[in-house]
C-alpha positions in Angstrom: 195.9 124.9 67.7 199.2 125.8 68.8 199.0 123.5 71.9 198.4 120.3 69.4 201.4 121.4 67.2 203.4 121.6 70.8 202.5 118.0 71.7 202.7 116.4 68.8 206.2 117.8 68.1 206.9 116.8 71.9 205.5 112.8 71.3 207.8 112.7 68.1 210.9 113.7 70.1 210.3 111.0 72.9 210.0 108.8 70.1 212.9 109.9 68.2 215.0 109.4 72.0 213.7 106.4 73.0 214.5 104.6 69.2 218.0 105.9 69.3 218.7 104.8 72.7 217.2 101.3 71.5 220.4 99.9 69.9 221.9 96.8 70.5 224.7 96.6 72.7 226.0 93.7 71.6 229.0 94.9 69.8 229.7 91.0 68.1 226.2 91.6 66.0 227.0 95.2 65.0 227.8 94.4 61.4 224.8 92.9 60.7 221.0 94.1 61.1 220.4 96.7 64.2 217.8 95.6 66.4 216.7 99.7 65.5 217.3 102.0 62.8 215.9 105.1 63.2 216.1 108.0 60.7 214.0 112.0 61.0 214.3 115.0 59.4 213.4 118.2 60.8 213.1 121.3 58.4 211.7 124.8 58.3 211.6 126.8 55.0 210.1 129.9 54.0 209.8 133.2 51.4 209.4 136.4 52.2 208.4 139.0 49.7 208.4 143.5 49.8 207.3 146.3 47.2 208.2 149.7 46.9 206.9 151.4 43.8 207.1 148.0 41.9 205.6 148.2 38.2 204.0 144.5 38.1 202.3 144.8 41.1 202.6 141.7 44.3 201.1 142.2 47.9 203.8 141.9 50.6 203.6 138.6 52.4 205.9 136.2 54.9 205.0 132.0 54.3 206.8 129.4 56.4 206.4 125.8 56.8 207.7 123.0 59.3 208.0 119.8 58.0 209.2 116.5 60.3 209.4 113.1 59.2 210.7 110.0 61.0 210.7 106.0 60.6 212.1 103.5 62.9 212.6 99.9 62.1 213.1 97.2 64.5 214.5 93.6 62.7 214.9 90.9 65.3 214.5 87.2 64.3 211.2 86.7 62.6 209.9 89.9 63.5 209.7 93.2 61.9 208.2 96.9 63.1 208.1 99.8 61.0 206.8 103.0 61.9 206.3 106.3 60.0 205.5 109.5 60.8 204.9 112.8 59.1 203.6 116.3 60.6 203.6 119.6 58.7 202.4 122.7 58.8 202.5 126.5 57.1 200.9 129.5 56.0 200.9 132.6 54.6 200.5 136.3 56.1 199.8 139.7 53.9 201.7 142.1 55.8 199.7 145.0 54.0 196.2 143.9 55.1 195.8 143.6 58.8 192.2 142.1 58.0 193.3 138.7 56.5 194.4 136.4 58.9 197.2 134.0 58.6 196.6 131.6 55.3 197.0 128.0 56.0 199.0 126.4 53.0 199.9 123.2 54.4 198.7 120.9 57.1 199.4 117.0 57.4 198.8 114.7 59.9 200.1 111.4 58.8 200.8 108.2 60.7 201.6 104.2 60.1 202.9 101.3 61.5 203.4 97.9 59.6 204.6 94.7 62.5 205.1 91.3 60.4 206.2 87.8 61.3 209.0 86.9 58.4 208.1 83.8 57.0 210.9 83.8 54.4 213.7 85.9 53.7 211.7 89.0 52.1 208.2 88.1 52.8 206.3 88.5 55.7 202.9 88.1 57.2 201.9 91.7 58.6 199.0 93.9 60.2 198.7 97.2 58.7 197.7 100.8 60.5 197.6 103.9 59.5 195.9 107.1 60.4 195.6 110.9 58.8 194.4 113.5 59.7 194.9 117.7 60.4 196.3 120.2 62.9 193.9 123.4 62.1 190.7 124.1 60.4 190.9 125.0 56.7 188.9 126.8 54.3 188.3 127.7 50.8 190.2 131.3 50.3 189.1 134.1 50.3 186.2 132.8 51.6 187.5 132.4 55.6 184.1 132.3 57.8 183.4 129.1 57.1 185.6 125.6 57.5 185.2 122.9 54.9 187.6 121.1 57.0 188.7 120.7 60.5 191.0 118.3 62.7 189.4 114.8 62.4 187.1 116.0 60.3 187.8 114.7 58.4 190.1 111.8 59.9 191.3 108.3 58.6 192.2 105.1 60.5 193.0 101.9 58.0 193.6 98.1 59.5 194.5 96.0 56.8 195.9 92.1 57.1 198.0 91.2 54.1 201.5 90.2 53.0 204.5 92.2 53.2 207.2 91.9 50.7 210.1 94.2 51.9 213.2 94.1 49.3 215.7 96.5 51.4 215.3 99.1 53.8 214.0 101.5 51.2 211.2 99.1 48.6 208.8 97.1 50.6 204.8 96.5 48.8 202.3 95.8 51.0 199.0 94.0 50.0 195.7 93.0 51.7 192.6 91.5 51.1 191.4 92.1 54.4 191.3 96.1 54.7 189.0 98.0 56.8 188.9 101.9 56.5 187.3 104.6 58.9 186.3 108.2 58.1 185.7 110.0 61.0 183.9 113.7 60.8 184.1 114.7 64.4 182.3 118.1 63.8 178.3 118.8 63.5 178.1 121.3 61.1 180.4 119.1 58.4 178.6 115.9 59.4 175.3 117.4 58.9 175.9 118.2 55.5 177.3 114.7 54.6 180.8 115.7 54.2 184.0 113.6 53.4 181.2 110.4 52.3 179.8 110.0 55.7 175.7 109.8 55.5 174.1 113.2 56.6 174.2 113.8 60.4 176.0 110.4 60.8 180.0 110.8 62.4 181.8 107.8 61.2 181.5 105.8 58.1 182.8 102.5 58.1 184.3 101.1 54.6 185.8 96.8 53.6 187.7 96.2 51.0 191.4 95.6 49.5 194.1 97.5 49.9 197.6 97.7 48.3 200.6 100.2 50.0 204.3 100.9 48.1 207.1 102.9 49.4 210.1 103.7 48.1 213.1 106.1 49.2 215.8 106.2 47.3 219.4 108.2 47.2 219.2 109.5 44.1 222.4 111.7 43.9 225.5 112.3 46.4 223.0 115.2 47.8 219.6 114.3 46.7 216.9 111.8 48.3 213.8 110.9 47.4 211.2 109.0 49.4 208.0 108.5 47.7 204.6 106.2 49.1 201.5 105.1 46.9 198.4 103.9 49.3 195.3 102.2 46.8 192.0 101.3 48.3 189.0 99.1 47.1 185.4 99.4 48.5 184.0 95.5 47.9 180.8 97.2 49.7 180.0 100.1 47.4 181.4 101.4 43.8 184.9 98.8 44.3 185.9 99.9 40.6 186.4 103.2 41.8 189.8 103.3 43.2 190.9 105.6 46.4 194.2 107.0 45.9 196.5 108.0 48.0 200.5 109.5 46.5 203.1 111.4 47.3 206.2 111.9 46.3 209.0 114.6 48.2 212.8 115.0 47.1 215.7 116.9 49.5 218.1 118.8 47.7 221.4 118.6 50.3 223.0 121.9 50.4 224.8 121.3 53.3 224.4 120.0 56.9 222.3 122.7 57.8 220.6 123.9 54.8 218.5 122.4 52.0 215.7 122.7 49.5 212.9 120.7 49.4 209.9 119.5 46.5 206.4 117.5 47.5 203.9 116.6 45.4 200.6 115.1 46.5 197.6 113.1 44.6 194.7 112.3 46.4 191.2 110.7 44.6 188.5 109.3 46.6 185.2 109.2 44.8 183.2 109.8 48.4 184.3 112.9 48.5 182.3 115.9 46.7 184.4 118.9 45.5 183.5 122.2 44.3 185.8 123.3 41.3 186.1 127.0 39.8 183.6 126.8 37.5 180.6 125.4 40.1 180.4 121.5 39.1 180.0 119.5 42.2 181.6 115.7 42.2 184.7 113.9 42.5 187.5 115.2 41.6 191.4 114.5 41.5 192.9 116.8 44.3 197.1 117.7 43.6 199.0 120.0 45.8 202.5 121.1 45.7 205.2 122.5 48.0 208.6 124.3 47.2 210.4 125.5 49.7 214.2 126.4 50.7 215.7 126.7 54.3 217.1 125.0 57.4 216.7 121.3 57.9 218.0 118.6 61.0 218.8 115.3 60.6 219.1 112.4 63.0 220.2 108.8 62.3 221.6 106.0 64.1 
C-alpha cells in the first residue's frame, strides 16, 4: 500500500515539474493566455485526542489525512488540455487498543483529462477521460476481516465525446451523447459475489449512455476558495432514468501561507450498486461523506 501512495505522489510531482517548466518564453505574449497554467495544493491535517479521568468518556486516538490536488491547462490556438488530479488518503488509530488496526477514513483516487478543438470562442469540440479508483482495501467497521472494497475494485474509466463550453478558467460544462463507462472489479472474491453491478464471477462491466460534467472553482473570499465538480451519467442500455451521480464540493479556509482549514463533501448514487444500511435493507442507496480537517497545506502556481 505504501509503495502505491509513494509512486503516485512521485508521478504527481514530475507532473507538477514538467507543467511549470512548460511556460512560454516568449516574453511579447505574456499578457495574454499562457501556453500552461498549472495550479496544486498539497495539505496534511489531522486531530489528536487523550483522557485522563474524563467524566463523558472518548477512547484516545490520532487521524491524519493527505490530500493533493492539481490541474494544468494548456490554451494554444484552437486547442485546449485540461487535466485534473486528486489523491487522498487518512485514517484513524486507537492508541488504547493495540488490537484495532489503523482505520481508513478517506481514500480517493481520482483522475481526468478533457483535450478540445475550439470552434468558437467558448465552445469547443472535446474527448472526455476520467478514471477513479482507491489506494487500500476498505471495510465495513468494526467488522475488519473482510474487504467490501479494494484498489480497482472497484475501478472506473469514462470516454465520452461531447461539447465543451468553458466560460473562464474556473466554469466550463461538459456534455456528451456519446459516453462509455467501465467498472472494473479486479478481485475474485468481490466479483464472485456480483459487486459494484458487475454480473457474478464476471470482472468488467461495460455501460453506453450520456453523460453531462460541471466544474466550478471559485474565490469566494480574500482567503476562502471553493472548487466544486458535478459528473451525471445515463445508461441508454439498462434503467437510463436512473441517474448516476457523481458530486463534490471542498472549500480552503487561508490562514496563512502555511496553514489552513479545509471542508469536503461528497455525493455519490449509482443504482448498480447494492448497499447494506443499519437497519439490514439491501438496495441502492445515496452514499455522502464528509471531511473536516485543520493543518499544513503547499501551494504551487505559475
Amino acid at each position: 500500500m505504501c509503495r502505491k501512495i509513494k509512486s503516485f505522489i512521485l508521478i504527481l510531482l514530475v507532473f507538477n515539474i514538467f507543467c511549470v517548466k512548460a511556460q512560454k518564453s516568449d516574453s511579447l505574449e505574456r499578457d495574454s493566455l499562457s501556453v500552461w497554467k498549472v495550479k496544486s495544493l498539497y495539505s496534511l491535517s489531522g486531530t489528536q485526542s487523550s483522557f485522563v479521568n474524563w467524566n463523558s468518556g472518548g477512547r484516545n486516538n490520532i487521524s491524519l489525512i493527505g490530500n493533493i490536488s492539481a490541474s494544468a491547462d494548456y490554451n494554444k490556438d484552437k486547442w485546449n488540455w485540461s487535466s485534473d488530479a486528486t489523491l487522498a488518503f487518512g485514517g484513524i488509530k486507537y492508541l488504547d487498543d493495540n488490537a484495532v488496526n489503523l482505520q481508513k477514513t478517506d481514500d480517493k483516487i481520482d483522475l481526468s483529462s478533457i483535450v478540445g478543438m475550439r470552434i468558437s470562442k467558448r465552445f469547443l469540440i472535446s474527448i472526455n477521460s476520467g478514471f477513479k479508483t482507491q489506494f487500500a482495501d476498505g471495510f465495513t467497521y468494526p467488522n475488519d476481516s473482510i474487504a467490501v472494497s479494494k484498489f480497482m475494485a472497484p475501478g472506473y474509466l469514462n470516454l465520452a465525446l461531447g461539447t465543451d463550453y468553458i466560460k473562464d478558467g474556473n466554469f466550463s460544462v461538459f456534455g456528451s451523447p456519446f459516453a462509455a463507462k467501465t467498472t472494473f472489479v479486479l478481485d475474485d472474491s468481490l466479483s464472485q459475489i456480483g459487486a459494484f453491478g458487475v454480473a457474478k464471477g464476471e470482472r468488467v462491466r461495460y455501460e453506453f449512455g450520456a453523460f453531462v460534467k460541471l466544474k466550478w472553482n471559485a474565490k469566494l473570499m480574500k482567503n476562502i476558495n471553493m472548487k466544486s465538480k458535478i459528473e451525471l451519467f445515463s445508461n441508454y442500455l439498462n434503467n437510463p432514468e436512473n441517474i448516476d451521480i457523481n458530486a463534490s464540493v471542498a472549500f480552503v479556509f487561508r490562514v496563512n501561507s502555511l496553514f489552513s482549514a479545509t471542508a469536503q463533501w461528497n455525493l455519490v448514487y449509482d443504482d448498480d450498486i447494492n448497499i447494506r444500511d443499519r437497519n439490514g435493507n439491501f438496495g441502492p442507496r445515496t452514499q455522502f461523506k464528509s471531511v473536516l480537517g485543520i493543518g499544513i497545506s503547499y501551494k504551487l502556481e505559475n
